[in-house]
C-alpha positions in Angstrom: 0.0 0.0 0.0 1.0 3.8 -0.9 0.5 6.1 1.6 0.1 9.5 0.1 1.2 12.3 2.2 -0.1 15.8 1.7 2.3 18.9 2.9 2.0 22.4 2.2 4.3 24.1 -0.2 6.8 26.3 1.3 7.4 29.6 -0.1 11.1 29.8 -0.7 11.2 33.4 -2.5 12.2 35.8 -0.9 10.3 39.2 -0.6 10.8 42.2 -2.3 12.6 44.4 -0.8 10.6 47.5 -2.1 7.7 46.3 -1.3 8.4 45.5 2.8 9.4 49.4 2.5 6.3 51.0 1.0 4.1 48.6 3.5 5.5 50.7 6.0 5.1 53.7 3.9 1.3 53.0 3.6 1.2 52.4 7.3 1.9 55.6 7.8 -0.9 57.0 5.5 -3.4 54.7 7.5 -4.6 57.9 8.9 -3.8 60.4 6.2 -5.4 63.3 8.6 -1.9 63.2 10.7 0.4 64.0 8.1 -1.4 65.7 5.4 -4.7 66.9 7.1 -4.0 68.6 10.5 -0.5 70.6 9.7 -2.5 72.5 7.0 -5.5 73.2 9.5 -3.4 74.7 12.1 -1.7 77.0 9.1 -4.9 77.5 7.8 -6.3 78.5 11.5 -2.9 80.9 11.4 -3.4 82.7 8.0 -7.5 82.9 9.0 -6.2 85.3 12.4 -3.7 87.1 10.5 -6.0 88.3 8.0 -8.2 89.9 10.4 -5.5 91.1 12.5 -4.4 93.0 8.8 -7.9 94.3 8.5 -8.2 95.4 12.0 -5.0 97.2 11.7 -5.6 99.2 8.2 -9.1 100.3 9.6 -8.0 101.6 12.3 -4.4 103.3 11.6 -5.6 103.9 7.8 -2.0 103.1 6.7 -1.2 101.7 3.4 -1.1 98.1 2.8 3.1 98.5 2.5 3.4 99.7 5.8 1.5 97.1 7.3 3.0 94.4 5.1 6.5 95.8 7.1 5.2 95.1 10.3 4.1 91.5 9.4 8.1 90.5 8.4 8.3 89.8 12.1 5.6 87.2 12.0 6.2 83.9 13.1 2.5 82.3 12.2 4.3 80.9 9.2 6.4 78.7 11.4 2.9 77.5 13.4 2.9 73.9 12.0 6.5 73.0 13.0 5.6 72.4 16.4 3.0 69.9 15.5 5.4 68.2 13.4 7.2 67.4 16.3 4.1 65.4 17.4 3.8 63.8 14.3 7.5 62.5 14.6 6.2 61.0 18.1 3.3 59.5 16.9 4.9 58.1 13.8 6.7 55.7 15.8 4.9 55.7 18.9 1.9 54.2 17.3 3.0 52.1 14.3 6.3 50.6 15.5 4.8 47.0 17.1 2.3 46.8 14.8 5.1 47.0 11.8 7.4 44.6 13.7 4.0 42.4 14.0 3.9 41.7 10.3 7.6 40.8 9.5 8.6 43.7 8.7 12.7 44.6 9.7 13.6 47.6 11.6 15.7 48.2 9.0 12.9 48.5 6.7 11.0 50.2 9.0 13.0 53.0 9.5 13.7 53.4 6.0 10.1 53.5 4.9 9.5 56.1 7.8 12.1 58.5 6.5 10.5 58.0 3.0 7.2 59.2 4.5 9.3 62.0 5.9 10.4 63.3 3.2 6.9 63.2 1.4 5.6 65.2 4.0 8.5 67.6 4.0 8.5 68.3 0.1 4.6 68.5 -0.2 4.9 71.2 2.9 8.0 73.2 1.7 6.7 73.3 -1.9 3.4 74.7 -0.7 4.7 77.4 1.9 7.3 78.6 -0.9 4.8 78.9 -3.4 2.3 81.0 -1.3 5.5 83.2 -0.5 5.4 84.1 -3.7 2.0 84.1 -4.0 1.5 86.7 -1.1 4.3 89.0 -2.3 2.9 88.9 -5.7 -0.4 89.9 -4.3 1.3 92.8 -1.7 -0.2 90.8 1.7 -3.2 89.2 0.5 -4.3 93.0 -1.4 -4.8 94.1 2.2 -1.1 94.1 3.6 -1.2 90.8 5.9 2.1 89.1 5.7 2.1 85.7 7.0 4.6 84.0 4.6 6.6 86.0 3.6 7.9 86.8 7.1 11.3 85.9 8.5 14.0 84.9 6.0 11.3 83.9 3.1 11.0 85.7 0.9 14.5 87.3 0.5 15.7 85.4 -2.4 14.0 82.5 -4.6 11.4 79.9 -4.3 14.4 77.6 -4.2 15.7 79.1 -1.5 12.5 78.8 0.9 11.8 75.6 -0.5 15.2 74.4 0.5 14.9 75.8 4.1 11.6 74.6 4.5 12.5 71.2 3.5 15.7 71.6 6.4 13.5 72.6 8.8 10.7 70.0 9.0 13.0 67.1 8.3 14.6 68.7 11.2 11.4 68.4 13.6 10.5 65.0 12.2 13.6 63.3 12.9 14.0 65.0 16.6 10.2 63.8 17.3 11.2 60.4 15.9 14.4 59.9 17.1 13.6 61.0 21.2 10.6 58.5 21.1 13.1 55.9 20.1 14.9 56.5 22.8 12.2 56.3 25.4 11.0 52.6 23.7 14.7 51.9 24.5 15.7 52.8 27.7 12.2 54.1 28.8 12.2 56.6 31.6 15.9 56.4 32.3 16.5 57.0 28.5 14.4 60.1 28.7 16.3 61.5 32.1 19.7 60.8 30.4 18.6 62.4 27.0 17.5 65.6 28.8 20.3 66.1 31.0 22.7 65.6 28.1 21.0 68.2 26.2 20.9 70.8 29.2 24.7 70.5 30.0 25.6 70.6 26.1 23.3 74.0 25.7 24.5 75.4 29.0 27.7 74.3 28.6 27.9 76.0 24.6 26.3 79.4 25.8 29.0 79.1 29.2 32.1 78.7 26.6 30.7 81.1 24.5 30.4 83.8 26.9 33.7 83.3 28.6 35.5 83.6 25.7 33.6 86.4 24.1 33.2 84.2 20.9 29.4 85.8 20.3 30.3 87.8 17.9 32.4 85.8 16.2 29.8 83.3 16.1 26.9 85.7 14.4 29.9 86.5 12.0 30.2 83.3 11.2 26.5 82.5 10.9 26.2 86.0 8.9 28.8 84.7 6.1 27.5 81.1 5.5 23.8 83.0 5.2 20.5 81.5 5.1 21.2 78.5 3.0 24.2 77.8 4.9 22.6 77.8 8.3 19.7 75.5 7.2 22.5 73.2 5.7 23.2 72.8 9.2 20.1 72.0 10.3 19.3 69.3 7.6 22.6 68.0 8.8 21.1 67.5 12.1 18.4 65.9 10.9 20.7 63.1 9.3 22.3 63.1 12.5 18.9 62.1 14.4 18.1 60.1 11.5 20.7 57.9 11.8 21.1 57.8 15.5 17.4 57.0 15.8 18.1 53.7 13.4 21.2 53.0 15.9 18.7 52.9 18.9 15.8 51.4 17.6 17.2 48.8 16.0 17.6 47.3 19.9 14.5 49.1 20.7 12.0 46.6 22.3 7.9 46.9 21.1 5.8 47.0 24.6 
């Protein structure tokens, strides 16, 4: 007699590589609202106030729209979604982390596909905010002098310019969101402790050497010479810094 055994085939391909990253890239977009829908509310909230804020303004001082535009430069509403960003860096690993690490995918992967989604977010922001830079100064504030974009250093030079620094600046938020939460799924409260006293003694201990050897003004010289697009090279530079030391940690990071 022949016994006939029945098994199960076993899969001995292995998976694609590009694939295993955009799963993690559609993980992310789960909840679409977080990336794409509330940074846009909270500068939508912003430019909302600082249009009535121009009106109120003209129709009491009567001055022209030029004059008020001025007074606007200082404005720092254009900045109002960075801090949210932060949060978003959080809650991108916070919340998707164990679940990603449930389905097979690699921290290696992971990471990768969460920097991708970084930069998506990043682009589609800095693209927007430089184009209604020039948008606003092509309009003189909105035809009523209201200057919420092009305040600060945009507007100065190109849309390249304020895409680029843009682009620095909320890959900069991102990683630092992402890269302290994966320190606390690390080392937990202890990591956190360690984290923040490191920081305070490096900050205090940069303004102390600074002071004491009258270097200030050497450093805004410095600052002043590299420019804009210099300074903002330095802070996309930090963001691969936190990039990378956020894949060191959490690659011994431990899903609870």
């Amino acid at each position: 007699m022949t016994t006939a055994t029945a098994t199960s085939p076993v899969r001995t391909e292995s998976r694609s590589r590009f694939n295993e990253i955009w799963r993690i890239v559609r993980l992310h977009t789960v909840n679409p609202s977080i990336f794409f829908g509330v940074p846009w509310l909270i500068l939508g909230g912003a430019w909302a106030i600082t249009m009535v804020l121009a009106l109120i303004v003209a129709s009491a001082s009567g001055a022209p729209a030029d004059d008020i535009l001025t007074g606007f430069r200082y404005s720092w509403a254009v900045l109002s979604p960075q801090w949210y960003l932060v949060a978003v860096g959080v809650q991108a690993i916070a919340f998707t982390f164990s679940f990603a690490l449930g389905f097979g995918a690699t921290r290696r992967d992971y990471w990768i596909g969460t920097g991708i989604m970084f930069v998506v977010v990043a682009v589609e922001m800095a693209a927007a905010i430089a184009t209604l830079v020039q948008l606003e100064k092509l309009t003189n504030g909105w035809w009523i002098g209201a200057g919420m974009f092009d305040a600060l250093w945009y507007g100065q030079t190109t849309w390249l310019n304020d895409f680029y620094t843009s682009f620095a600046l909320q890959m900069f938020v991102l990683f630092v969101g992402a890269g302290v939460t994966t320190i606390y799924m690390r080392w937990r409260m202890k990591g956190m402790l360690s984290l923040t006293a490191a920081v305070v003694v490096i900050v205090l201990g940069g303004l102390a050497l600074l002071t004491a050897t009258n270097s200030w003004i050497g450093l805004w010289s410095w600052l002043g010479s590299i420019g804009i697009t210099g300074v903002f090279t330095i802070v996309l530079g930090l963001a691969v810094v936190c990039a990378v030391g956020g894949y060191l940690v959490i690659r011994r990071a431990t899903p609870r």
